[in-house]
C-alpha positions as CSV (number, residue, x, y, z in Angstrom):
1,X,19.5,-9.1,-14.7
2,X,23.6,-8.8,-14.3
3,X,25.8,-10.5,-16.9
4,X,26.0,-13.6,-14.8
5,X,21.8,-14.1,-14.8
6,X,21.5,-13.1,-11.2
7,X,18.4,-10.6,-10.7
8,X,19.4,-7.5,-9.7
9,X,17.1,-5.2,-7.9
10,X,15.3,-2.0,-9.6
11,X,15.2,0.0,-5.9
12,X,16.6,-1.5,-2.2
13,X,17.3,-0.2,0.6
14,X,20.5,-1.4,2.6
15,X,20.6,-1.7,6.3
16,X,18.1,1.4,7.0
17,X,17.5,2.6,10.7
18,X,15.0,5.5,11.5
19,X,14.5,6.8,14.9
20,X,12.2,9.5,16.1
21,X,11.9,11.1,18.9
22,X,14.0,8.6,20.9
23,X,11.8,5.9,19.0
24,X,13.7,3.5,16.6
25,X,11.2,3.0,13.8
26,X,13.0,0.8,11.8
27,X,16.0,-1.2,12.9
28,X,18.8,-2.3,10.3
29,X,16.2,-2.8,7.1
30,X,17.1,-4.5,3.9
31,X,14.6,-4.4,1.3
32,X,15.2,-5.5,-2.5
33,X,12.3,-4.7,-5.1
34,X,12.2,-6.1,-8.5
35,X,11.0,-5.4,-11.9
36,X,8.3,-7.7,-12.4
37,X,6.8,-8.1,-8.8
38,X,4.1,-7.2,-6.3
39,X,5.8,-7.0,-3.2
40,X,3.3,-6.1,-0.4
41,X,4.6,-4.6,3.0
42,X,2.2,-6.0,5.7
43,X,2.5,-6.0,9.9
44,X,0.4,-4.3,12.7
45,X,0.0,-0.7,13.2
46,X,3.3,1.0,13.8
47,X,5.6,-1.8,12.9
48,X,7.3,0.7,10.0
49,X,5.9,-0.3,6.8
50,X,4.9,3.2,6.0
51,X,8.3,4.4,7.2
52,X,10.0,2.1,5.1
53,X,8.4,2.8,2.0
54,X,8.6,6.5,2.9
55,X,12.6,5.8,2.7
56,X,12.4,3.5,-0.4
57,X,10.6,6.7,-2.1
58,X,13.1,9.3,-1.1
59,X,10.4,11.4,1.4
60,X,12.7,9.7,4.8
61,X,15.9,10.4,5.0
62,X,17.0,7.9,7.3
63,X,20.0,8.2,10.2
64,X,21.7,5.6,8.8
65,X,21.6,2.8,5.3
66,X,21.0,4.4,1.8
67,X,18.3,3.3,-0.4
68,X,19.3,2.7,-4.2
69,X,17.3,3.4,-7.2
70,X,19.0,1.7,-10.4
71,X,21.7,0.9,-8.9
72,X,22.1,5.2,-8.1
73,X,22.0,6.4,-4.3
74,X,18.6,8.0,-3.8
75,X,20.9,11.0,-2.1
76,X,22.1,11.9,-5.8
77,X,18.8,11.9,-7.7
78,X,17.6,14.8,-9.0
79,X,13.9,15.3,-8.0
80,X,12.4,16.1,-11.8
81,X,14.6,12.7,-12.8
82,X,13.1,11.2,-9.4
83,X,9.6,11.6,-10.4
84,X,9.7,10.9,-13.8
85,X,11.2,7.0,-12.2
86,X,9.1,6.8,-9.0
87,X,5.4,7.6,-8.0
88,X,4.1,7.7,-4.8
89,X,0.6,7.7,-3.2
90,X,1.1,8.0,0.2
91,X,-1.8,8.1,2.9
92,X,-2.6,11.5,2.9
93,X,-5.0,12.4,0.2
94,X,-5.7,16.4,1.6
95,X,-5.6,19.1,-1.2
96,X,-6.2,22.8,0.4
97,X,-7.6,24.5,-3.0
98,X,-10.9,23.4,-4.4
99,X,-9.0,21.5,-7.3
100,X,-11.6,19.1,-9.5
101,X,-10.5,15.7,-10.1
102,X,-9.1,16.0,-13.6
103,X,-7.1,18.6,-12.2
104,X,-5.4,16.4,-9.7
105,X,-5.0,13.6,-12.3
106,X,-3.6,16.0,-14.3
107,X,-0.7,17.0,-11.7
108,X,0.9,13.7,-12.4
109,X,1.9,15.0,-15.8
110,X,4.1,17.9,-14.3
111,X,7.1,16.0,-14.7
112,X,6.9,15.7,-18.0
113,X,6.2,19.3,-18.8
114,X,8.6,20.1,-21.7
115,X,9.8,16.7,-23.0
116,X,8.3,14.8,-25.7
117,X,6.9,12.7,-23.3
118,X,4.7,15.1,-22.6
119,X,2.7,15.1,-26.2
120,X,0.5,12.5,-24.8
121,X,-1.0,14.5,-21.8
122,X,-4.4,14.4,-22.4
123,X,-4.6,10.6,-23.7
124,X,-2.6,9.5,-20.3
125,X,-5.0,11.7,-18.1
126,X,-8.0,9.9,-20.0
127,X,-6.6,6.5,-19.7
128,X,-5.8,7.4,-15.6
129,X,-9.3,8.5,-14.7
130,X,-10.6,5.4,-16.6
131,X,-8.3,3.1,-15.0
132,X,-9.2,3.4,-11.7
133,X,-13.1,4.1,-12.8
134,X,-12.9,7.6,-11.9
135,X,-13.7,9.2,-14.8
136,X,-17.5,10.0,-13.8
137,X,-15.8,12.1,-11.3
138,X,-13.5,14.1,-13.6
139,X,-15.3,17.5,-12.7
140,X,-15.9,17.3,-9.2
141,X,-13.9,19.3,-6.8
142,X,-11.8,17.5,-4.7
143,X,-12.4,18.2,-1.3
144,X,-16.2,17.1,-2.5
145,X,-15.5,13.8,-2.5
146,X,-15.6,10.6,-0.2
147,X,-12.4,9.0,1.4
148,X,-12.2,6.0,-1.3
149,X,-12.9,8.6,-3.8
150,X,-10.0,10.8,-3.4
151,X,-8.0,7.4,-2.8
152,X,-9.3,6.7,-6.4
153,X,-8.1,10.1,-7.5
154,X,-4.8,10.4,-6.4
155,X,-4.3,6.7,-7.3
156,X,-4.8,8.0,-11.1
157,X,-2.6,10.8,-10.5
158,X,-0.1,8.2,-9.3
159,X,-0.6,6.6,-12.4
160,X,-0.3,9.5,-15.0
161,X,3.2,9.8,-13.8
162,X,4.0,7.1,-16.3
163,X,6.8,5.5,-13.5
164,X,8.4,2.4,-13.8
165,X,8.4,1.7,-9.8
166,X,5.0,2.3,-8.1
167,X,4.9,2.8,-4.3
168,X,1.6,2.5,-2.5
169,X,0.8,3.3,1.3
170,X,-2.7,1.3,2.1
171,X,-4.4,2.3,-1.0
172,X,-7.4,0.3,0.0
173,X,-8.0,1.9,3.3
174,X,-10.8,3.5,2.2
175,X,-12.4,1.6,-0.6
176,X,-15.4,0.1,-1.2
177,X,-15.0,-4.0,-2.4
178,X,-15.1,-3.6,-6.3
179,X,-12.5,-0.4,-6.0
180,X,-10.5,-3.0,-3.8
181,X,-9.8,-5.2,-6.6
182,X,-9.7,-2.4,-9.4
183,X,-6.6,-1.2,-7.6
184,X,-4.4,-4.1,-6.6
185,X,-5.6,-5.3,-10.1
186,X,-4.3,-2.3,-11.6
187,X,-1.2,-2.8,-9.3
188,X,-0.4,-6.1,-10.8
189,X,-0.8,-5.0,-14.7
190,X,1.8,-2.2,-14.2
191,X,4.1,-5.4,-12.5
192,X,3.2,-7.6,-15.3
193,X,3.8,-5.0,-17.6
194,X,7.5,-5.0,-16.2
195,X,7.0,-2.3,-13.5
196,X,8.0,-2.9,-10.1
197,X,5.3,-2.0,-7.4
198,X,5.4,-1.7,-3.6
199,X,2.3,-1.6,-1.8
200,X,1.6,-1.5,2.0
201,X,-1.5,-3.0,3.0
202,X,-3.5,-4.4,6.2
203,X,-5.7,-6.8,4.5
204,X,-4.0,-9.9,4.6
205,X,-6.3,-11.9,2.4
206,X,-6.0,-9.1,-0.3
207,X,-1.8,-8.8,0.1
208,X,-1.8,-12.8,-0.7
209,X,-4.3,-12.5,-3.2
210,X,-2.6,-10.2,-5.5
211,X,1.5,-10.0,-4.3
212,X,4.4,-12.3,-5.5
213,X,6.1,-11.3,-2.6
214,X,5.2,-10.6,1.5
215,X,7.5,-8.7,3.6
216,X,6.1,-9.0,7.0
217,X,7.3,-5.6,9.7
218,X,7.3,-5.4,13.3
219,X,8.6,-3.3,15.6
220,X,10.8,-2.2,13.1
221,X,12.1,-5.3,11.7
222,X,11.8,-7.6,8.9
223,X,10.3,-11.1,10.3
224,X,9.6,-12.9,7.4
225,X,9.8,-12.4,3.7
226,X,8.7,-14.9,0.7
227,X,5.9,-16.2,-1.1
228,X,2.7,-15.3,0.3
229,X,1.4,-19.0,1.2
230,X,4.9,-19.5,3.2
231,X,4.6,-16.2,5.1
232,X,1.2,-16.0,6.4
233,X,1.5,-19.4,8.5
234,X,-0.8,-19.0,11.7
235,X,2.2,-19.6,13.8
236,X,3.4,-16.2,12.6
237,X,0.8,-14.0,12.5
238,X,-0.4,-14.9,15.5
239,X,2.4,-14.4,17.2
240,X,3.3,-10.8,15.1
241,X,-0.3,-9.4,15.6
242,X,-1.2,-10.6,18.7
243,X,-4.3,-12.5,17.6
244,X,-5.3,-16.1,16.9
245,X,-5.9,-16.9,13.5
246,X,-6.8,-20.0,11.3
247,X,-5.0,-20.0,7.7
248,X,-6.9,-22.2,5.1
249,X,-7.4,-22.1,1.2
250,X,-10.7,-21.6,-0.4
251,X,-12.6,-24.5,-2.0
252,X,-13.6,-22.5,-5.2
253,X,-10.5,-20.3,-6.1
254,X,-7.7,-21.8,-4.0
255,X,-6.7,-18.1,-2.3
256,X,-5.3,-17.8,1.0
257,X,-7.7,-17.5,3.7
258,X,-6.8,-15.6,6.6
259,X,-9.6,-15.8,9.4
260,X,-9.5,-14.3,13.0
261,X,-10.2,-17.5,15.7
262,X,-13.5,-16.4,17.5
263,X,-14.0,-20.1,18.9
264,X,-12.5,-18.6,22.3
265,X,-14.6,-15.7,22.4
266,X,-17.6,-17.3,21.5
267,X,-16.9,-20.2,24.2
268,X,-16.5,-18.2,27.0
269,X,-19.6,-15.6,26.6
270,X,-22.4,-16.0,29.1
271,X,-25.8,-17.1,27.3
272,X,-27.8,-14.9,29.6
273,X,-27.2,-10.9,30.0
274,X,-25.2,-10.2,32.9
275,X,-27.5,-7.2,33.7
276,X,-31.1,-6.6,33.1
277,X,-31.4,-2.8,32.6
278,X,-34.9,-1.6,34.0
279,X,-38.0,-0.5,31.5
280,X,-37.8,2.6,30.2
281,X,-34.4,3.3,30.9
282,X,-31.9,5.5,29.0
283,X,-29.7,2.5,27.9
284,X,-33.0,0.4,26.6
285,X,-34.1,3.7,24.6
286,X,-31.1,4.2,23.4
287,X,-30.7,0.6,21.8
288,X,-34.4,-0.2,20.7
């Protein structure tokens, strides 16, 4: 917070434009991230929420806008200071060597190699692993495992960085339900704990469940940004994603509901088959 008790933002990015291959991937973005918050990144594929957070982290340069981290350009950060601030968990969770898990986890400590800081590897590589309930794990090899579980993996590796600002691309893609709410949960203790965290996710019920903050994307621009319950209207999303939806809150706990509208759908099919397919045919041996 400034001397004058405005908020002032831990990492932003001013008036950032991306284009690729002729394509403009993100159009004049400003982003502002705070200590303290959940802000979830949500939209339809290709709208540029991992592009943006790819630019927010330093990995995109983009053709024009700066992103700022403590009030530094990104530009002028030294990569060992970088990742000792930031930590990233983007997508892509390939490793080429046979690595085992602890090994991975243990990665995250790198930046910390050499400064006192680094006394407490092993207890921080413990606590990691245990956070995100992968410690069963420790001693498999990594290209062993299932898609949640290396999300799980490198999601502890993320964590063993120790950063103050957590950037997340779709960490639940892959999970299973429990690991679903083990990360965003562990997403809003490092927030409450006076981190700031970005995530990116598709699950709109989960990004309202767990965020402070929505920042809705397409086509390369910001449409809406603010507290959950006032950006996921069905007005909007139906009109960013294409799709009717029906928006309600549940009678138990109160969270956002965000439902697709099958009432169409279900109207307009035809009670009977439109074909009878013969007995004995491929398709009925295929299905029975």
């Amino acid at each position: 917070m400034s001397g004058d008790g405005t908020r002032v933002p831990v990492l932003s990015a001013e008036r950032v434009t991306v284009r690729i291959g002729g394509r403009t991937l993100l159009d004049a973005v400003d982003l502002e991230v705070y200590a303290g918050e959940v802000l979830a990144l949500v939209g339809p594929n290709g709208a540029g929420k991992s592009t943006l957070l790819g630019v927010v982290a330093g990995d995109t340069v983009p053709d024009s806008g700066r992103s700022v981290l403590d009030g530094t350009d990104l530009r002028r950060w030294r990569l060992g200071d970088l990742a000792r601030r930031r930590a990233l968990l983007t997508q892509a969770n390939s490793v080429a060597f046979p690595f085992t898990v602890r090994e991975i986890v243990a990665m995250g400590r790198a930046p910390w190699a050499a400064l006192p800081e680094g006394d407490d590897d092993e207890e921080i590589i413990e606590a990691s692993l245990a956070a995100t309930d992968t410690s069963p794990l420790r001693s498999r090899t990594f290209p062993t495992l299932s898609g949640g579980e290396k999300a799980r993996a490198s999601l502890s590796r993320a964590l063993a960085q120790r950063a103050g600002v957590l950037l997340l691309d779709e960490p639940t893609a892959a999970v299973d339900l429990r690991h679903q709410e083990i990360v965003l949960e562990l997403a809003r203790t490092v927030a409450d704990a006076g981190g700031a965290v970005v995530v990116v996710l598709h699950d709109l019920e989960l990004a309202a469940a767990w965020s402070d903050r929505l920042v809705m994307i397409s086509e390369g621009r910001i449409r809406a940004e603010g507290p959950p319950d006032q950006v996921l209207t069905a007005e909007l999303v139906e009109e960013v994603y294409q799709q009717p939806v029906l928006v309600d809150r549940h009678p138990v706990t109160g969270d956002l509901l965000v439902t697709p509208d099958r009432r169409r759908f279900r109207t307009a099919r035809t009670p009977e088959p439109a074909f009878e397919a013969a007995p004995g045919s491929a398709l009925v041996k295929e299905f029975s």
